[in-house]
N, C-alpha and C positions, 0 to 999 in steps of 0.2 A: 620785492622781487626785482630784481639786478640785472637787463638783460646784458651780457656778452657784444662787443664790435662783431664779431663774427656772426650773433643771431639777430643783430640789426642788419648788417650788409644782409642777410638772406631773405629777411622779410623785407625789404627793399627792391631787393632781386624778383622774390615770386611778385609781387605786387606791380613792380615798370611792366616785365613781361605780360602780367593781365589786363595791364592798359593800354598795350600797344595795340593789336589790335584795332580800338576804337579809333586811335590817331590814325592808323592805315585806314581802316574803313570811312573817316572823313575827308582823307586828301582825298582818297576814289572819289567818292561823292562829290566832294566840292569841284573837282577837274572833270567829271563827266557832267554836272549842270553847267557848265561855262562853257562847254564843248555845244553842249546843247543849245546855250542862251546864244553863243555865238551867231549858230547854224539858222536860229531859228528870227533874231533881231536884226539883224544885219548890225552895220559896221557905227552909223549915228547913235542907235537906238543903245545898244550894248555902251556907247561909251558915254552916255546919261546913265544911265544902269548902274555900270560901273562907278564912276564918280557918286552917284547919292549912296549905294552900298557901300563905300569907303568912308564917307563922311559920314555916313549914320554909325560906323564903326567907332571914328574917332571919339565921335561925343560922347557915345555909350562908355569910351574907355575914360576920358575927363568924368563924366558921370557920375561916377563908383568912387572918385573922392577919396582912394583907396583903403576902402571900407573892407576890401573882401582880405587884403592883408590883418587890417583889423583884426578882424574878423576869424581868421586860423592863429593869431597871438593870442586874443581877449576870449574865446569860448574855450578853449580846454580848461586856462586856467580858471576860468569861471565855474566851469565846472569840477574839477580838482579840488575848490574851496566852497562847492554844493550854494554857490549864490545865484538860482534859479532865474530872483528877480533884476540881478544885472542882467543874464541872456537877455531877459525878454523887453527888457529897456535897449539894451545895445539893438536888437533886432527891429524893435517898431522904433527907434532916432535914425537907425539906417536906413529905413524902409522909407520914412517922412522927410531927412534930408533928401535921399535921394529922390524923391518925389516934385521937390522945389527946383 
């Protein structure tokens, strides 16, 4: 079954629009707890805060080794060709490299 450019563009289209949402409701969040952290650390405290919450970001993103791109190429087709036991290798070498 063959889908259509037009019946991709709209199942693209319903699906950003069901996402957005989440993205709007995390700026909210994330700009009213800094609003919060601010008011509530003062001006030293928030900018140790700040900085380790940055840095625990960075690493988290070197981290991932870019596994998670991996990881949306290697699992459909993995699945497409019904090779269960590559998923579950691909999943527990990502889980243990990234562990190290």
């Amino acid at each position: 079954m063959n889908q259509t450019a037009d019946d991709v563009r709209g199942l693209v289209r319903r699906r950003s629009v069901g996402a957005l949402p989440g993205y709007v409701g995390n700026f909210v969040t994330t700009s009213v707890m800094a609003l919060l952290f601010a008011r509530w650390m003062g001006v030293e405290d928030l900018g140790a805060y700040a900085f380790a919450f940055h840095l625990i970001r960075i690493v988290v993103l070197i981290a991932g080794l870019g596994l998670n791109m991996a990881a949306v190429r290697l699992i459909p087709r993995y699945l497409k060709h019904d090779r269960q036991g590559d998923i579950a290798g691909f999943v527990l070498g990502s889980a243990l490299v990234t562990a190290v």
